[in-house]
N, C-alpha and C positions, 0 to 999 in steps of 0.2 A: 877621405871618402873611400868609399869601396874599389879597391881592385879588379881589372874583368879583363878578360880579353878581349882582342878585338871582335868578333863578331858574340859575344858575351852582352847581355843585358843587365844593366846597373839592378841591385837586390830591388831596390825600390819599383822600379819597370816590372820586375818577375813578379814582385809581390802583388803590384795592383790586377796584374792580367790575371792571375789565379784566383782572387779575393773575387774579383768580377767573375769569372768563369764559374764561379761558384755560388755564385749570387748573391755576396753577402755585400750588404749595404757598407760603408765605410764607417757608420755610428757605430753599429750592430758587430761588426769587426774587430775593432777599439775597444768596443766594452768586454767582448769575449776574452782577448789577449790581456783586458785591465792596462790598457795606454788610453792616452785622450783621440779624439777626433781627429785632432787639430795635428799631435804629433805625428800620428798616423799617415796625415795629407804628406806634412815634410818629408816624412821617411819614402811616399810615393810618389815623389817629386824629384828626387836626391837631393834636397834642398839641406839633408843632414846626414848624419853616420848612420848606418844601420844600426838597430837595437842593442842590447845585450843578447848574448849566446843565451839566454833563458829563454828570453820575448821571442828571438828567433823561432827556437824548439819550438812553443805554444805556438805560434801561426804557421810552422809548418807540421805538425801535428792535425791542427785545425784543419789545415788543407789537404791533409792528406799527402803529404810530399813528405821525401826522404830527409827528414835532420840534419845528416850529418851535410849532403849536397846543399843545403837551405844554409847552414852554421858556413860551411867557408864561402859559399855564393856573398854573405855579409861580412866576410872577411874576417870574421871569428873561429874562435877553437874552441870545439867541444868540451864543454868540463869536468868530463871523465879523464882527456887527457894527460894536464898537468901531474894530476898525480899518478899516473899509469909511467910517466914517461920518470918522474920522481922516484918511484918504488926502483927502479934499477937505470940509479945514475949516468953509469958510463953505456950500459950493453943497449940499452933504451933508444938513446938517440944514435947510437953506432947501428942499429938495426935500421933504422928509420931513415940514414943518409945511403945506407946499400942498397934499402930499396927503392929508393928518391928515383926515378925516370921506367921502372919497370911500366911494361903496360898492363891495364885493367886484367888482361887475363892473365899476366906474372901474377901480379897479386894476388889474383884468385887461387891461384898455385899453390901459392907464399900459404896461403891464408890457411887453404885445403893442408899443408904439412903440418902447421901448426896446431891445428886442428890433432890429426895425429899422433902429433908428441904429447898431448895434452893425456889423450886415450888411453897410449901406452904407459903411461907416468900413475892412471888412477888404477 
């Protein structure tokens, strides 16, 4: 099942408040994303695993929410990343365990340099 923290709401709980907040019927929903009703209900139930990282995207696209927080909220991984993280074997995830605890504005830092080298390079 899904992972969350403690004061963290299971995918399923998020999904159904948004879907409602948004008005969309639970049929109407299912059909959009191309899943059934039915599995739909379980997935807002927790009564099953959250989707594939695909089906994620598509209802958090739908709803207007951020992918990438929607993708690990269901305890999946984007899939861009495999191969992002593939193209440079060792330096990839050596990058990714030094930045492992920075906080949101580290990142943002992180992100903003990188950015830069990118600049300087074209």
């Amino acid at each position: 099942m899904t992972r969350k923290t403690p004061q963290q709401k299971p995918f399923g709980q998020v999904l159904r408040d948004k879907r409602i907040e948004k008005g969309y019927s639970l049929r109407k929903f299912a059909k959009m994303v191309g899943i059934s009703p039915t599995y739909l209900s379980q997935v807002e139930q927790v009564n099953v695993d959250p989707p594939t990282a695909d089906r994620v995207k598509r209802m958090a696209e739908i709803l207007e929410e951020n992918v990438d927080e929607w993708t690990a909220l269901a305890g999946r991984v984007p899939q861009d990343l495999p191969e992002i993280i593939q193209s440079e074997p060792t330096e990839m995830p050596e990058l990714l365990r030094e930045a492992h605890g920075l906080t949101a504005e580290q990142l943002r830092k992180l992100r903003d340099q990188i950015k830069r080298l990118r600049k300087e390079d074209e």
